[in-house]
KEZAFI-576468 format. One line per 4 residues: number of its first residue (from 1); their letters; for each residue y, z, x of N, C-alpha, C, CB. Coordinates in Angstrom, 3 decimals. Last residue first. Glycine has a CB too. Example, Ala and Ser with C-alpha at 12.3 -4.5 7.8 and 13.67 -1.06 7.14 Angstrom:
2
2> SA> -2.250/7.080/12.850/-1.060/7.140/13.670/0.030/7.870/12.900/-0.598/5.725/14.084  -5.690/7.800/13.190/-4.500/7.800/12.300/-3.300/7.800/13.200/-4.473/9.046/11.308
REM end
This chain:
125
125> XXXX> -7.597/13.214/-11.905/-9.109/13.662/-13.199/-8.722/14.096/-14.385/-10.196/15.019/-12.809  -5.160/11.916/-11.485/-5.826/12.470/-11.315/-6.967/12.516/-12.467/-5.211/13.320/-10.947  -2.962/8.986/-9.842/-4.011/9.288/-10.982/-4.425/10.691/-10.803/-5.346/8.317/-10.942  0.017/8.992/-9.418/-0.675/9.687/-8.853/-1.335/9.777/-9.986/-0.222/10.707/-8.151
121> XXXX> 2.360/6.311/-8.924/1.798/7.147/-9.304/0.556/7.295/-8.900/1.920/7.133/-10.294  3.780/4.662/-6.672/4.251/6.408/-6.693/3.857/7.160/-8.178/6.233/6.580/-6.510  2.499/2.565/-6.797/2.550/3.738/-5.803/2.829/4.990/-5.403/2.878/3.578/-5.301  3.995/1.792/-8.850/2.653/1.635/-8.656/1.902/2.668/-7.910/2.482/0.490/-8.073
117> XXXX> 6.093/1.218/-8.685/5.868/2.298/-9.289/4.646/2.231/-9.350/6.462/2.525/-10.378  6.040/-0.368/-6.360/6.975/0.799/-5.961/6.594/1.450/-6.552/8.265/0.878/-6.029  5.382/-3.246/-7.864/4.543/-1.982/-6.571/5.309/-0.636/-6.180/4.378/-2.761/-4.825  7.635/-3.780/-9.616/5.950/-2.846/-10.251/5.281/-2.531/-8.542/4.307/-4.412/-11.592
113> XXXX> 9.396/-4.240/-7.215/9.707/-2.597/-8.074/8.504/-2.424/-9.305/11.626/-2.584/-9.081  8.478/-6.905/-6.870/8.509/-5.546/-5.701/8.277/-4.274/-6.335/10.022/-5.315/-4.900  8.457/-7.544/-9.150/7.404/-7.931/-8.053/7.194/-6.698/-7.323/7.872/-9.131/-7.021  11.353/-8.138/-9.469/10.668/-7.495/-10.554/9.030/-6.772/-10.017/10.506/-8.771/-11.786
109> XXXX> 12.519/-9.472/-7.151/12.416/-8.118/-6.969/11.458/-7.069/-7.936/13.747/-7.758/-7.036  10.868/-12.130/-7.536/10.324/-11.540/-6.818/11.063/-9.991/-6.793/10.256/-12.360/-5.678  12.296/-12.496/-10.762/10.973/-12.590/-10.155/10.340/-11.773/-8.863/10.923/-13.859/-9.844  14.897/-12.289/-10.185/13.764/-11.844/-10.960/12.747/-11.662/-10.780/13.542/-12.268/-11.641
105> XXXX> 15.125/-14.880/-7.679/15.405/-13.223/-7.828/14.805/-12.190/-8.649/16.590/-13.027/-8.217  14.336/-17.054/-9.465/13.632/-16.425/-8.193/13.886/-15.028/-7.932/14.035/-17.118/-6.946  15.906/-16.793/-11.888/14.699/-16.670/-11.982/13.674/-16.041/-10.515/14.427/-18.028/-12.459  18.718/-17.228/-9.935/18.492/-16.003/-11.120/17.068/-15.874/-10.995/18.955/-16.378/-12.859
101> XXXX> 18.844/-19.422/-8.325/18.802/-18.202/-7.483/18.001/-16.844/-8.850/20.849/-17.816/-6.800  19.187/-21.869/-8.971/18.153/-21.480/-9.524/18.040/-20.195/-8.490/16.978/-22.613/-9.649  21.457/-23.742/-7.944/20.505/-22.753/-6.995/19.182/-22.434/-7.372/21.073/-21.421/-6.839  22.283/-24.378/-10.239/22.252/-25.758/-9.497/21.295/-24.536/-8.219/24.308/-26.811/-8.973
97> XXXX> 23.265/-22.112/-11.271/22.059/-23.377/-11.993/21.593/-23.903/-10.979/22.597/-24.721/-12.977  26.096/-21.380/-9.628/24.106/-20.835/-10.252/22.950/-21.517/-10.713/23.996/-20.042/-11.516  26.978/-23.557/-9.971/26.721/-23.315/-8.456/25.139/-22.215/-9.056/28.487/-22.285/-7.328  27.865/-23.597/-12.550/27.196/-24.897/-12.060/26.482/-24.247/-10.570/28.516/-26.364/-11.792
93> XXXX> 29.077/-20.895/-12.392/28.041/-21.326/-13.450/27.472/-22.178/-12.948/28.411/-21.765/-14.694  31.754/-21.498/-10.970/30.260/-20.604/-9.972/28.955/-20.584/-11.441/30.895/-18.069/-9.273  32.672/-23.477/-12.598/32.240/-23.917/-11.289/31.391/-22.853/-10.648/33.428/-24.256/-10.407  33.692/-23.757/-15.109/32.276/-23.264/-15.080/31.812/-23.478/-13.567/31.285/-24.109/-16.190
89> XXXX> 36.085/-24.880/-15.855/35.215/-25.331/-15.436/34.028/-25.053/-15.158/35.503/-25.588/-14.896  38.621/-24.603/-18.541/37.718/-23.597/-17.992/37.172/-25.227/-17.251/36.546/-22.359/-19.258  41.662/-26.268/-18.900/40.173/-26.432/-19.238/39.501/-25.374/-18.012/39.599/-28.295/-19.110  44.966/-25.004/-18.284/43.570/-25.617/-17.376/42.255/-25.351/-18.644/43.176/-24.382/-15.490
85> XXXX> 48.409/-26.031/-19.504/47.127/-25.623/-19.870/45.737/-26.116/-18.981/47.043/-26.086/-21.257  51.601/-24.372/-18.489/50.318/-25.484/-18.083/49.286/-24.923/-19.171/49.575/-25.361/-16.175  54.752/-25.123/-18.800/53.825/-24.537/-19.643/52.985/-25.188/-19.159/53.906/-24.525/-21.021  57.268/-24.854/-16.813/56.699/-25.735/-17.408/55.254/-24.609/-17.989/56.468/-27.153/-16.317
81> XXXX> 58.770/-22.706/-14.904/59.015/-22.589/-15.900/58.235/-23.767/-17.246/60.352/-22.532/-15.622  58.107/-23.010/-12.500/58.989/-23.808/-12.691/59.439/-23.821/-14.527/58.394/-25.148/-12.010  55.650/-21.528/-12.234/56.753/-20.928/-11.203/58.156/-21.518/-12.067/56.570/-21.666/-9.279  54.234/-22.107/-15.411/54.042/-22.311/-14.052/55.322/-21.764/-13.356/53.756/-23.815/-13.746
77> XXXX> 52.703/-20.358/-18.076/54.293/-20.610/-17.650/53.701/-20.700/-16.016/55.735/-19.044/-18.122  49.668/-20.624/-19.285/50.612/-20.026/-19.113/51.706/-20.834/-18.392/50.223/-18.963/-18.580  46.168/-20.496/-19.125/47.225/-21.467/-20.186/48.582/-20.278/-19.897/46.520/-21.645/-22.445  43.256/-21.285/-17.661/44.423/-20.966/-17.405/45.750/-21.850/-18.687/44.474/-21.375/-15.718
73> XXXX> 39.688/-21.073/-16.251/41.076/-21.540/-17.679/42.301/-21.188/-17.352/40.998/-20.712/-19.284  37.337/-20.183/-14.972/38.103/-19.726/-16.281/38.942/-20.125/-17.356/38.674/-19.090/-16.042  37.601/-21.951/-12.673/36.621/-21.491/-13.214/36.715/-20.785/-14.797/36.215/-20.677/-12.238  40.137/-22.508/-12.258/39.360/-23.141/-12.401/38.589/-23.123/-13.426/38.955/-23.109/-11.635
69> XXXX> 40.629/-19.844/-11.319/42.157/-20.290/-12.331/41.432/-21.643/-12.687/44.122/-20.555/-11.320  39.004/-19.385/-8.868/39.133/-18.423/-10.291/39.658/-19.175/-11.468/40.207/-17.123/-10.113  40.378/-21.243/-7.374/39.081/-21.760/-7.790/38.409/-20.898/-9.185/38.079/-21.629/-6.419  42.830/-19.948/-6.852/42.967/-20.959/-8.009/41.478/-21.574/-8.116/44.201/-22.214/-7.682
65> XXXX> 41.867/-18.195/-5.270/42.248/-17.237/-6.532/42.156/-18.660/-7.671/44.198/-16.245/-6.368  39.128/-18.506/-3.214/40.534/-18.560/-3.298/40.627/-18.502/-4.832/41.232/-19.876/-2.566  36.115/-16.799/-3.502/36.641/-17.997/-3.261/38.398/-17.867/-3.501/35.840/-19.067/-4.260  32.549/-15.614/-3.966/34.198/-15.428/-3.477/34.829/-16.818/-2.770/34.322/-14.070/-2.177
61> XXXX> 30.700/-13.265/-5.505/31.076/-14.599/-5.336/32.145/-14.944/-4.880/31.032/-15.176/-6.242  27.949/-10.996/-4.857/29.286/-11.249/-5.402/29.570/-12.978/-4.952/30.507/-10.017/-4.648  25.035/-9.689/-6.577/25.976/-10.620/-5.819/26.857/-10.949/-6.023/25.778/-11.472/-5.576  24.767/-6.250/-7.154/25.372/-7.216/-7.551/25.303/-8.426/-6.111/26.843/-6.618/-8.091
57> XXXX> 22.826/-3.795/-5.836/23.544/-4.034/-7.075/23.921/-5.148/-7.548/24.485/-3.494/-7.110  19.539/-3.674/-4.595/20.262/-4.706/-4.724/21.447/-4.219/-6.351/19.016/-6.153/-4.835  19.113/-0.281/-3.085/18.674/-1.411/-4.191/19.768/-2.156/-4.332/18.219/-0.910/-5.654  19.697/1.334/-1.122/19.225/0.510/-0.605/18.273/-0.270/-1.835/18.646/1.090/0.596
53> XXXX> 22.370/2.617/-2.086/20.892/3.112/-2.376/19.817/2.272/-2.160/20.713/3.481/-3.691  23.218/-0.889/-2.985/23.476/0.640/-2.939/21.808/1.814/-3.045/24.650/0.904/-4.518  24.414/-3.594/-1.760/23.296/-2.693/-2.083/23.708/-1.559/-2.525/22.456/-2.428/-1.072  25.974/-6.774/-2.563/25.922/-5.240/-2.218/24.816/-5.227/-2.165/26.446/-4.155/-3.039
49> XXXX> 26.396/-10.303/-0.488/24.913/-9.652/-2.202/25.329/-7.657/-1.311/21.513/-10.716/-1.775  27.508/-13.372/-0.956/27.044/-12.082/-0.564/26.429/-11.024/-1.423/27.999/-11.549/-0.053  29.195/-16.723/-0.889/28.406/-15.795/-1.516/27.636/-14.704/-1.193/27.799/-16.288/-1.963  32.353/-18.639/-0.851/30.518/-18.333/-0.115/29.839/-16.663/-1.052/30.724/-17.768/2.473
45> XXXX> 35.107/-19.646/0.098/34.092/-19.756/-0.660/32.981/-19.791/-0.440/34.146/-20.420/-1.158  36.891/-20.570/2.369/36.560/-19.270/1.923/35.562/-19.128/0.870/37.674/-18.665/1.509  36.747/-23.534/3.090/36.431/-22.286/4.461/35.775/-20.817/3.770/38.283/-21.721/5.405  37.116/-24.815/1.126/35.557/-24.656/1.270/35.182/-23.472/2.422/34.868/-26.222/1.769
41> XXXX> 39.806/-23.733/0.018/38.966/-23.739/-0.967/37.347/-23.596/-0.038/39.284/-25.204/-1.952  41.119/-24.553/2.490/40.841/-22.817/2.390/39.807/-22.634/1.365/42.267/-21.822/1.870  40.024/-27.705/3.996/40.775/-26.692/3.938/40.256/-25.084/3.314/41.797/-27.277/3.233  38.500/-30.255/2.349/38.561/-29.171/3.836/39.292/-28.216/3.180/39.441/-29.728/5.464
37> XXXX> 38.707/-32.574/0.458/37.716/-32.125/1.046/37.125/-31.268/2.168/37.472/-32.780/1.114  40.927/-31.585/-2.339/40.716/-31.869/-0.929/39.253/-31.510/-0.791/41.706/-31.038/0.084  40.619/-31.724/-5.143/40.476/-33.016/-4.260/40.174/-33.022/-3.266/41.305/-33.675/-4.068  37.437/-29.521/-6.708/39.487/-29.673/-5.530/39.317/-31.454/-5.343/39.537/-28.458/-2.819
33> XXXX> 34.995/-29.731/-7.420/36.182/-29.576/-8.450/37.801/-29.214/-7.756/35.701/-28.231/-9.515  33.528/-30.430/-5.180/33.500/-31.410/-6.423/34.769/-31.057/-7.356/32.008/-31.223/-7.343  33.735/-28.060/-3.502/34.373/-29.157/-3.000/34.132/-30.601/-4.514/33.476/-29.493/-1.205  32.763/-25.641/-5.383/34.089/-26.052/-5.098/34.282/-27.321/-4.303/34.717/-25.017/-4.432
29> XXXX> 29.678/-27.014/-5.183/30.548/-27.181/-6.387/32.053/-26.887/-6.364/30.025/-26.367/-7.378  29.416/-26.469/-2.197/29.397/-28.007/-2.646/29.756/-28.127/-4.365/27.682/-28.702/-2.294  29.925/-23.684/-2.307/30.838/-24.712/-1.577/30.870/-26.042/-2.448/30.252/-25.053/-0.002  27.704/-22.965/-3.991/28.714/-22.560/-4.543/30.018/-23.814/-3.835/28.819/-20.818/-4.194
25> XXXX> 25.277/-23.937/-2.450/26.135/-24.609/-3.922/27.189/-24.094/-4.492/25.388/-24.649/-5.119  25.936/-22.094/-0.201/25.880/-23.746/-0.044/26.265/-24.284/-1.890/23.814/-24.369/0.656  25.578/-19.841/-1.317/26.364/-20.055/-0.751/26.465/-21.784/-0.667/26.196/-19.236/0.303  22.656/-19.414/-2.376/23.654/-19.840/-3.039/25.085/-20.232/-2.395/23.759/-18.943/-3.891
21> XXXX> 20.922/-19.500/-0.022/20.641/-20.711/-1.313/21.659/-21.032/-1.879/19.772/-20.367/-2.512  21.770/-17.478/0.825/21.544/-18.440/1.568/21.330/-19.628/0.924/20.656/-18.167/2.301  21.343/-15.515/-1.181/22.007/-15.373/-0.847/22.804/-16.659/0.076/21.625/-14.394/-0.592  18.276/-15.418/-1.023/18.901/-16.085/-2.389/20.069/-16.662/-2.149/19.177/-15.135/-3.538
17> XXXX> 17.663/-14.556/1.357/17.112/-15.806/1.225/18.312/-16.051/0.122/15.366/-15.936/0.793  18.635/-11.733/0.866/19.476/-12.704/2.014/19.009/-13.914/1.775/19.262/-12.407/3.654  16.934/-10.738/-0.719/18.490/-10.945/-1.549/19.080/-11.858/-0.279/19.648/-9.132/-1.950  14.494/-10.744/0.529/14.792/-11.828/-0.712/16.024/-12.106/-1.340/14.099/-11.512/-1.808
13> XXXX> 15.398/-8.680/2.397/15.021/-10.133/2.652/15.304/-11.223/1.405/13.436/-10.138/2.993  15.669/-6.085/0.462/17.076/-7.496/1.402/16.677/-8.553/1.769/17.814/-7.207/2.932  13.231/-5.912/0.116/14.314/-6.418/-0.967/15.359/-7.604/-0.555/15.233/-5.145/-1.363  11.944/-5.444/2.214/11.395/-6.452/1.443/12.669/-7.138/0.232/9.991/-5.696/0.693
9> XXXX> 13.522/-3.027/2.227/13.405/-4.091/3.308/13.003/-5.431/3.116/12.593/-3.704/4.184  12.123/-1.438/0.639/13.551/-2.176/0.622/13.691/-2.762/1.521/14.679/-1.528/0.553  9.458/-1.449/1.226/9.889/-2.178/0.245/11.584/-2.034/-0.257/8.921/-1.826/-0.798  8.943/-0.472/3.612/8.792/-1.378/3.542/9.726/-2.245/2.683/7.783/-1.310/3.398
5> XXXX> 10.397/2.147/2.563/10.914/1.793/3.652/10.682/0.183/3.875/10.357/2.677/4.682  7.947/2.721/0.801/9.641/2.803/0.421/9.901/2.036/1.412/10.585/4.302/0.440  5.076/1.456/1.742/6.067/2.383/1.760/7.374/2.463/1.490/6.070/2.696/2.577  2.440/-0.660/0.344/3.492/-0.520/1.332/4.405/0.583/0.942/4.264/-1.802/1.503
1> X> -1.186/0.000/0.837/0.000/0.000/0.000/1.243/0.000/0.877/0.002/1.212/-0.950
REM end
């Protein structure tokens, strides 16, 4: 049987694989929804994963503020006083799909944590 110790260890591995999957589609869906093809949109945009208590809390997602203003929508007063309206884009949505990071993740931590409780019960007579 493997040991606590194993099996967070086992965790991070699978959250760094996912982690590695998603970064790349997250880029290659901000570089489809900017014109430019360089600059701060693809430098800063990439993907990382907390822990706490050496269990996976959240992956986070991160990118310059107007890939947010993208991703969401935007209907308000520009600097110049003109009224904009942005159509949502769904760009870290497309970057999820397009990874299929969710199901794998599921999957293998769901994996991990029935051996954890597996192990830490104790049949008796």
């Amino acid at each position: 049987m493997t040991g606590t110790i194993d099996i967070l260890k086992r965790e991070k591995e699978i959250t760094a694989n996912a982690v590695k999957k998603l970064r790349p589609a997250v880029r290659e869906e901000v570089g489809k929804s900017s014109n430019s093809r360089s600059g701060n949109a693809l430098r800063l945009s990439g993907a990382g994963s907390r822990f706490k208590n050496g269990r996976l809390q959240r992956i986070t997602m991160s990118a310059p503020y107007y890939i947010f203003m993208q991703h969401y929508g935007f209907e308000g007063k520009k600097s110049n006083g003109v009224n904009q309206r942005l159509k949502a884009t769904d760009v870290f949505t497309k970057a999820i799909e397009s990874s299929n990071i969710i199901e794998s993740l599921a999957n293998e931590i769901s994996e991990l944590r029935i051996d954890q409780v597996t192990a830490l019960i104790k049949f008796s007579k």
